[in-house]
C-alpha positions in Angstrom: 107.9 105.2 87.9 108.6 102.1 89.8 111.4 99.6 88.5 109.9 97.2 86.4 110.6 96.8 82.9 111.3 93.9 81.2 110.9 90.9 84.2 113.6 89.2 85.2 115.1 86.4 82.9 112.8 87.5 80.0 112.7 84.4 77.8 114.2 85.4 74.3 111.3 83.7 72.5 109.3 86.7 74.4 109.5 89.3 71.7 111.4 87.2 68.7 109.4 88.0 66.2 109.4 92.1 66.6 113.2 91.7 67.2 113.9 89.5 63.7 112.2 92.7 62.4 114.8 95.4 63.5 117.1 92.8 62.5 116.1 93.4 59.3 117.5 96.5 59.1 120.4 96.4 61.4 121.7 92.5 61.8 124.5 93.3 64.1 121.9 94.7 66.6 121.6 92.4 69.7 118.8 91.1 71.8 120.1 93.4 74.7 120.8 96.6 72.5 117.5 96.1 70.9 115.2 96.0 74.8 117.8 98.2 76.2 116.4 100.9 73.3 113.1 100.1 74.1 113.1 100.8 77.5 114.9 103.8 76.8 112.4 105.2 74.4 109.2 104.1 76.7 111.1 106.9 79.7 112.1 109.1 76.6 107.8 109.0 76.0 106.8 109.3 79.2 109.3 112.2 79.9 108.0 114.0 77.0 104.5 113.7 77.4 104.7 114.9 81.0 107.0 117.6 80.3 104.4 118.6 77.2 101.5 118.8 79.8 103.5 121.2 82.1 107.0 121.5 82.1 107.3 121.6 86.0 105.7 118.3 86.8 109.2 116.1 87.4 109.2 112.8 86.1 111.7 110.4 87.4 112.3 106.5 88.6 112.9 104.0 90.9 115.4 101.1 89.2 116.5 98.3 91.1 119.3 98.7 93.3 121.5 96.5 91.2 123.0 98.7 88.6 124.3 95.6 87.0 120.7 93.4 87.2 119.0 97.2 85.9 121.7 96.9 82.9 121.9 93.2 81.7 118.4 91.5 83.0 116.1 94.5 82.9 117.3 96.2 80.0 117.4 99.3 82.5 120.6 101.9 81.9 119.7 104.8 84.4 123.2 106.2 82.6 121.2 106.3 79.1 118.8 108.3 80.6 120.5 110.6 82.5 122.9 111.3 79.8 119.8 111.4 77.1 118.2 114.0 80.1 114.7 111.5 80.3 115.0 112.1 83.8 114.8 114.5 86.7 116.0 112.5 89.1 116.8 108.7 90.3 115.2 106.8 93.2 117.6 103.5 93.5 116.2 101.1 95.5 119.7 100.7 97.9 117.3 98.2 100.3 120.3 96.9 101.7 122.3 97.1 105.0 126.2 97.9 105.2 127.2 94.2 105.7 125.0 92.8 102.7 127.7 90.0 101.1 126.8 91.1 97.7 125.8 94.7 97.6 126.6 96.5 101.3 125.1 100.1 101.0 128.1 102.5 100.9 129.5 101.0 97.9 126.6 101.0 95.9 125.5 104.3 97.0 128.9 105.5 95.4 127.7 103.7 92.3 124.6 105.3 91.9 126.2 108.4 92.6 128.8 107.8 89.8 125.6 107.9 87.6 124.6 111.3 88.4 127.8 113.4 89.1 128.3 116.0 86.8 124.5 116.3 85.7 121.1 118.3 86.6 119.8 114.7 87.8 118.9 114.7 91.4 120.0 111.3 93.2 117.4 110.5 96.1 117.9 106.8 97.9 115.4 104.4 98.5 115.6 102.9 102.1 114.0 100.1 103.0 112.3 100.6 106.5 109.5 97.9 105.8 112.8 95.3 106.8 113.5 97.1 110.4 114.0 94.1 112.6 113.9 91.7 110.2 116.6 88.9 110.0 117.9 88.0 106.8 119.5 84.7 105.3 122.2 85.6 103.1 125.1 84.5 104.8 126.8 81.7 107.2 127.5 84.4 109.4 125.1 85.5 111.7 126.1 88.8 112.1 125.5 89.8 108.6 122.1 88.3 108.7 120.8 89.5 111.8 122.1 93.0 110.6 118.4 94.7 111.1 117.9 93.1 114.1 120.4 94.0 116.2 121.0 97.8 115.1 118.4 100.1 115.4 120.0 103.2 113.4 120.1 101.6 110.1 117.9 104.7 108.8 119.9 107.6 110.4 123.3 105.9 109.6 122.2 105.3 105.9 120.7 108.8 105.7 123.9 110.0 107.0 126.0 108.3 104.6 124.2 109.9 101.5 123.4 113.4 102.6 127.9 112.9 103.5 128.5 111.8 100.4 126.9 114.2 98.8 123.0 113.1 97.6 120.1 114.5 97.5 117.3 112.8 99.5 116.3 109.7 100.5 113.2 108.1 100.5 111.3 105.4 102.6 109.9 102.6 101.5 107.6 101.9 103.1 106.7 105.3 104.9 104.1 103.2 106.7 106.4 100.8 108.2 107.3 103.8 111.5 103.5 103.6 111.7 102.2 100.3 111.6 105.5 98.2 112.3 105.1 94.1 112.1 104.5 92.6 115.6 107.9 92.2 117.5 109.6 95.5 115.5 108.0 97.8 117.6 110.3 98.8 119.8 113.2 98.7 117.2 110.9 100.7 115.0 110.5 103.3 117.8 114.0 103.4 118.7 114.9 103.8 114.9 112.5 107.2 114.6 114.6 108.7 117.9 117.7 108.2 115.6 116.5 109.8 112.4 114.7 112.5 114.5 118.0 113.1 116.2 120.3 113.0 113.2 117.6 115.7 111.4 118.4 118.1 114.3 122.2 117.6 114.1 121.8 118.5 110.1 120.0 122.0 111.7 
């Protein structure tokens, strides 16, 4: 399941009149606590009814790589359902190099992971490949945004970092992206595939 659930900024009017219902019966419940229970009983649903049609299909998601835009604009708490056990496993979307000013990848890998440890969900990592090459502009410095530009291990270095710290997987988005790069990534693409071949062979 990909990671859309209620769009970002959501206007309130949007589902006011269900919501003045479950007021009815609870008025201290919240606009937040009242999506963020939706969305937890749509994944509880889903779980169920594929777990119903055979009980080894896995059902899991892909949320946002923002724990805290998952939380308070999607209405999105991977902790609910990893602790509710609605999930077999977590796909964040960490698209993200090491120097990003807001969210830099080891750190919020180690967020992610802190949602997982100590439970039977597996935590794979989204990688974004479909951004080798590709400046950014998120900063004044020009380091930070040409980040995918002038390294070309991004993919082995961040598939290092969580099979190190102890995930499960990773996952790239988009797998096409080695094999039909955009014009002017090809060589960084190429280069990029002789890192994550080579770092697979050092794992044995």
């Amino acid at each position: 399941m990909d990671d859309y659930f209620y769009p970002y900024n959501t206007e309130k009017n949007f589902d006011a009149y269900i919501f003045s219902r479950a007021q009815d019966l609870n008025s201290e419940l919240t606009l937040e606590e009242f999506r963020t229970a939706h969305v937890d009983g749509l994944v509880k649903e889903i779980h169920d009814a594929v777990k119903a049609y055979d009980p080894n299909i896995e059902f899991g998601i892909s949320p946002a790589g923002n724990i805290d835009n998952c939380i308070n604009l999607l209405f999105a708490n991977p902790y609910h359902w990893v602790e509710q056990g609605t999930v077999d496993y977590l796909i964040p979307q960490i698209y993200w190099g090491y120097r990003h000013p807001i969210k830099p990848f080891a750190p919020t890998f180690e967020e992610w992971k802190q949602v997982t440890d100590g439970s039977d969900v597996r935590l794979l990592v989204g990688l974004a490949a479909y951004v080798i090459g590709a400046p950014m502009n998120l900063s004044e410095d020009e380091e930070v945004n040409n980040e995918w530009v002038n390294n070309d291990d991004m993919m082995a270095r961040q598939m290092e970092t969580v099979f190190s710290g102890g995930g499960n997987g990773v996952v790239f988005f988009s797998y096409s992206s080695f094999f039909a790069p955009d014009e002017g990534t090809e060589e960084i693409v190429e280069n990029e595939i002789i890192h994550i071949k080579n770092y697979l062979e050092s794992r044995g």
